[in-house]
GUVEXFI-924556 format. One record per residue (C-alpha): z, y, x. Coordinates in steps of 0.001 Angstrom, whole numbers, plus 524288, in hexadecimal, padded with zeros to 5 digits. Layout:
Z,Y,X
...
//
This chain:
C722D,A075C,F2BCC
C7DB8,A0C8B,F303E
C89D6,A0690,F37A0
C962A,A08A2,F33BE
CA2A9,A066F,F3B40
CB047,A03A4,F33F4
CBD11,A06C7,F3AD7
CC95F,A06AB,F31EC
CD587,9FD9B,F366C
CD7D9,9F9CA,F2842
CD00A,9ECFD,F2697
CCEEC,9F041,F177D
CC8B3,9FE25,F18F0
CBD24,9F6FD,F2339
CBA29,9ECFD,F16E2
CB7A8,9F9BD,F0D7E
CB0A0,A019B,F15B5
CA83B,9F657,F19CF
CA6EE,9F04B,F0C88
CA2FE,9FF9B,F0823
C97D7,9FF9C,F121D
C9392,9F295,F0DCA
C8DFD,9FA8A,F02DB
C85B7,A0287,F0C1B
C770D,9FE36,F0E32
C7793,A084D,F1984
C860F,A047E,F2091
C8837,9F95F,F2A5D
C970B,9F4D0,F2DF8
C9443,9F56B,F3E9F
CA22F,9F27B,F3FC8
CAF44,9F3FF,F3C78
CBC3B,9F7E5,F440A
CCBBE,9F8B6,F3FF1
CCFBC,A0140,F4C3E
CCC94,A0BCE,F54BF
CC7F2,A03D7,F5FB5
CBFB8,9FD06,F5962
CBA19,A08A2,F54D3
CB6C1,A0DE1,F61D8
CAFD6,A0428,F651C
CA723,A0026,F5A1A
CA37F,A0D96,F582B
C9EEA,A0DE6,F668E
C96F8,9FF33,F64EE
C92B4,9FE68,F586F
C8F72,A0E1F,F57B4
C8F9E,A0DAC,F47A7
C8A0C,A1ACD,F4168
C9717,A1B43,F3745
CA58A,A17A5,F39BE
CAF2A,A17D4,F2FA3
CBC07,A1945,F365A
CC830,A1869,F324D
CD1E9,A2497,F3534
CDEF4,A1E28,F3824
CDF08,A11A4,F3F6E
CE8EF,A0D6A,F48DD
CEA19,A10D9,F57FB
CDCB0,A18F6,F5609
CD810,A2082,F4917
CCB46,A2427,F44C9
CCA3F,A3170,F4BE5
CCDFE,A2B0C,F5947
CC499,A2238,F5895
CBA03,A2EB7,F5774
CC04E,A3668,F6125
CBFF3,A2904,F6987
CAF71,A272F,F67DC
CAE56,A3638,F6611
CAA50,A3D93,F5A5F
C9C21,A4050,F5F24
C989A,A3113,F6157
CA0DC,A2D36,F55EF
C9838,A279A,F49C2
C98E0,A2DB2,F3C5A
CA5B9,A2B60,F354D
CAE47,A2780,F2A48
CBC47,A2913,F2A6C
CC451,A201B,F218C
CD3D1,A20D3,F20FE
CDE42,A223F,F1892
CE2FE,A2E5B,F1B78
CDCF2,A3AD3,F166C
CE258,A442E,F20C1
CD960,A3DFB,F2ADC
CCDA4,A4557,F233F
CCC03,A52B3,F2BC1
CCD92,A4A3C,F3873
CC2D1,A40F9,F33E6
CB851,A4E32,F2F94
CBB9A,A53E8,F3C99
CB67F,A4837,F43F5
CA9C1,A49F4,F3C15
CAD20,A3CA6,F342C
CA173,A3D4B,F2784
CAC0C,A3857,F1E7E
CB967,A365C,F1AF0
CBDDB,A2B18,F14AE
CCD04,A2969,F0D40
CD000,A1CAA,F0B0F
CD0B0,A1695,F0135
CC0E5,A1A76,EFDCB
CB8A6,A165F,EF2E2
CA9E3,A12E5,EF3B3
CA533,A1F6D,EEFC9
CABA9,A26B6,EFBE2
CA888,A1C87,F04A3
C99CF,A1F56,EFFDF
C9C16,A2E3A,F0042
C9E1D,A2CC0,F0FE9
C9446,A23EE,F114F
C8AC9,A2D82,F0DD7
C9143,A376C,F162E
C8DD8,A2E7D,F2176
C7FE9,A2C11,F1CC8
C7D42,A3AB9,F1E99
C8450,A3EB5,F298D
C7C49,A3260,F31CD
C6FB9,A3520,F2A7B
C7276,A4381,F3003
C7677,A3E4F,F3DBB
C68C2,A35E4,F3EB8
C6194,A403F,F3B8C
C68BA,A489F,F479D
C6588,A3E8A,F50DF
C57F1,A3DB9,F4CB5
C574E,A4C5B,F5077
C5EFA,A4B4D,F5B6D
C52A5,A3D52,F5ED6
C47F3,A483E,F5C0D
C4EE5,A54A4,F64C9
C516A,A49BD,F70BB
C4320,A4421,F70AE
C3DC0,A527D,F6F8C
C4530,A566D,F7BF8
C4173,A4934,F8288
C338A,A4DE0,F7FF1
C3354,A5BFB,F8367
C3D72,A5C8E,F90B3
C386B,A57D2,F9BF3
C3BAF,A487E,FA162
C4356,A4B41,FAD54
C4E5D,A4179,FAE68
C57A0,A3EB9,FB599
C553C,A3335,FC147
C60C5,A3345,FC7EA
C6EA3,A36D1,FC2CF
C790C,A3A91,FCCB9
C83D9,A32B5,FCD97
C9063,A36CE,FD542
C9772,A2C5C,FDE09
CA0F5,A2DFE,FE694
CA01A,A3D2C,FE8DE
C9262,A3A16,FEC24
C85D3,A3D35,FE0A9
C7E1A,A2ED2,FDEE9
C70E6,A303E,FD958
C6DDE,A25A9,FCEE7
C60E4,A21C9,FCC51
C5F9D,A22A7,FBC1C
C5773,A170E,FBC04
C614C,A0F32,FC1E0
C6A7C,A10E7,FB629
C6E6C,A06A6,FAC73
C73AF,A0D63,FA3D2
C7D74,A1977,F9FEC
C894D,A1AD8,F996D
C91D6,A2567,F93C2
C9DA7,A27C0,F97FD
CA29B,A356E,F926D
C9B94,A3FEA,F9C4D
C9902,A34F1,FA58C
C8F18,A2BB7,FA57D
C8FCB,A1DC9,FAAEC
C8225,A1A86,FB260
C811D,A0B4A,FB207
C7951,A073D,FBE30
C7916,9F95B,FC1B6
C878A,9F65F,FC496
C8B0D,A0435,FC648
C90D4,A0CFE,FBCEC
C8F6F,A1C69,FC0A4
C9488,A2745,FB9CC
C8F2B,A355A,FB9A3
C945B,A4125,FB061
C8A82,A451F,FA531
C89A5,A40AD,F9749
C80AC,A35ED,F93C5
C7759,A3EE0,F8984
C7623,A4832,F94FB
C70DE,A3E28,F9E2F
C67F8,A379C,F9313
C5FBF,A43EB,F91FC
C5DDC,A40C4,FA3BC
C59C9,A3352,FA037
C4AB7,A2F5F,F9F0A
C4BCC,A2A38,F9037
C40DA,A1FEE,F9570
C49D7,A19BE,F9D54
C573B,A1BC5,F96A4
C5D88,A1B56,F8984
C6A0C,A1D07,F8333
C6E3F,A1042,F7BF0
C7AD4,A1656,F7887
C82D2,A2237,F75D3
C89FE,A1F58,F8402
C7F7B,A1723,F8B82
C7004,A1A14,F8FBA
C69B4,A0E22,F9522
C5EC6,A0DB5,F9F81
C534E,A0705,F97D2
C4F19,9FE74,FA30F
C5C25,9F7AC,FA476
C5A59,9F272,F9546
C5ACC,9E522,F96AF
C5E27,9E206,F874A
C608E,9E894,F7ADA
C6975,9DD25,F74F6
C6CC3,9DC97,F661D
C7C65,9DF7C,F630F
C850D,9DFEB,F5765
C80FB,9E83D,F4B1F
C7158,9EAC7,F4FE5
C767E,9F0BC,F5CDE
C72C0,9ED2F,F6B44
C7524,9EAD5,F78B0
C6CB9,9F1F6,F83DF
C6FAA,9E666,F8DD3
C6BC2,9EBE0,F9AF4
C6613,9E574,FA77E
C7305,9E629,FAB9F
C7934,9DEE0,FA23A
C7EF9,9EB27,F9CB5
C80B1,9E95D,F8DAF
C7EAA,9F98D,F86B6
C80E8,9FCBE,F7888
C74F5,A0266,F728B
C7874,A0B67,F661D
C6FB6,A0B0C,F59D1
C6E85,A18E8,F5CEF
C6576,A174B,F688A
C5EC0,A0A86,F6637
C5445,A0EA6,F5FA7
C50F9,A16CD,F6A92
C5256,A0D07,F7633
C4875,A04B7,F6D5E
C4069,A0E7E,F6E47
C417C,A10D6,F7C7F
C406C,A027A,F809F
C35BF,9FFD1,F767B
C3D47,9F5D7,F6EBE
C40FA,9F344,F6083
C4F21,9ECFB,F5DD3
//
């Protein structure tokens, strides 16, 4: 099943496209949004694997809202507008289709399909990329990292991994969550996953890897997502796109 996210600031255009993907055994409505904004931040909760987003909508349009998120973490998409001259700048953000309104049915289903493959596609690059990670993971040798240096002060702070929480991207920094204290140290957070014993942590999230210990909860949300809830009290997203693997991990079924 995939989720689909509808941004358009015409109230009328939501009700077709939704009432289009009511047709579709394999398309769930995750949400819906009239604005830029809005947008933003359902793309970044409710993570949905196709967005059909409007071109021209007030204060922000369509391509500010990807530059906003980023074209790398942005999910596949589907422009709709109006206005035809908007069609190179939607192709050179790697959009799968194009839509002019108004569209009939049959072009509605011809990008449809044009979405099927290009996820199909996609799965079957992260099931490579699955199979290349656990190979490497098998063959290199386990030496990770104990302590992480942490500067303070003009003076270099050794933190003990262990005592971590949790981590959080921040651009090229990444905020180390310990107890009450927040520290920040300059690397990316895939090139300090690879450092981390996978035993003890996992990433829940494209911008968060969670200490397993410190799992207090995994807490049902909206739409068949959920909440890490930490010892802490601290309340993570977990993305579809990990869960399965945290399961697995922690030896659960959700």
């Amino acid at each position: 099943m995939y989720r689909v996210l509808i941004v358009d600031d015409e109230p009328l255009a939501r009700d077709r496209i939704r009432s289009l993907l009511g047709e579709q055994e394999d398309m769930m409505v995750a949400g819906e949004c009239g604005d830029g904004i809005c947008a933003i931040t359902a793309i970044k909760e409710l993570e949905p694997d196709l967005v059909f987003l409007d071109m021209q909508m007030p204060e922000m349009d369509g391509l500010e809202v990807i530059r906003a998120i980023g074209p790398k973490d942005f999910p596949t998409v589907i422009f709709v507008t109006a206005y035809d001259r908007y069609a190179l700048q939607a192709f050179e953000v790697h959009a799968v289709d194009y839509l002019l309104k108004p569209f009939d049915r049959q072009r509605f289903h011809e990008a449809l399909q044009r979405v099927r493959r290009r996820l199909s596609e996609e799965k079957q690059e992260a099931i490579k990329e699955q199979l290349k990670n656990l190979t490497l993971s098998l063959t290199r040798p386990n030496h990770y990292q104990n302590r992480l240096a942490v500067k303070t002060d003009g003076r270099v702070y050794l933190l003990n991994v262990h005592d971590v929480d949790w981590l959080e991207s921040a651009g090229n920094y990444i905020c180390l969550h310990v107890g009450k204290q927040t520290h920040i140290i300059r690397e990316t957070l895939s090139q300090l996953e690879e450092q981390l014993n996978p035993q003890k942590f996992a990433r829940i999230h494209r911008s968060s890897i969670v200490n397993l210990e410190r799992i207090q909860e995994l807490r049902p949300y909206f739409h068949g997502d959920y909440k890490v809830i930490l010892q802490n009290g601290a309340e993570l997203s977990l993305s579809r796109k990990y869960r399965e693997e945290l399961c697995r991990r922690m030896g659960i079924d959700l």
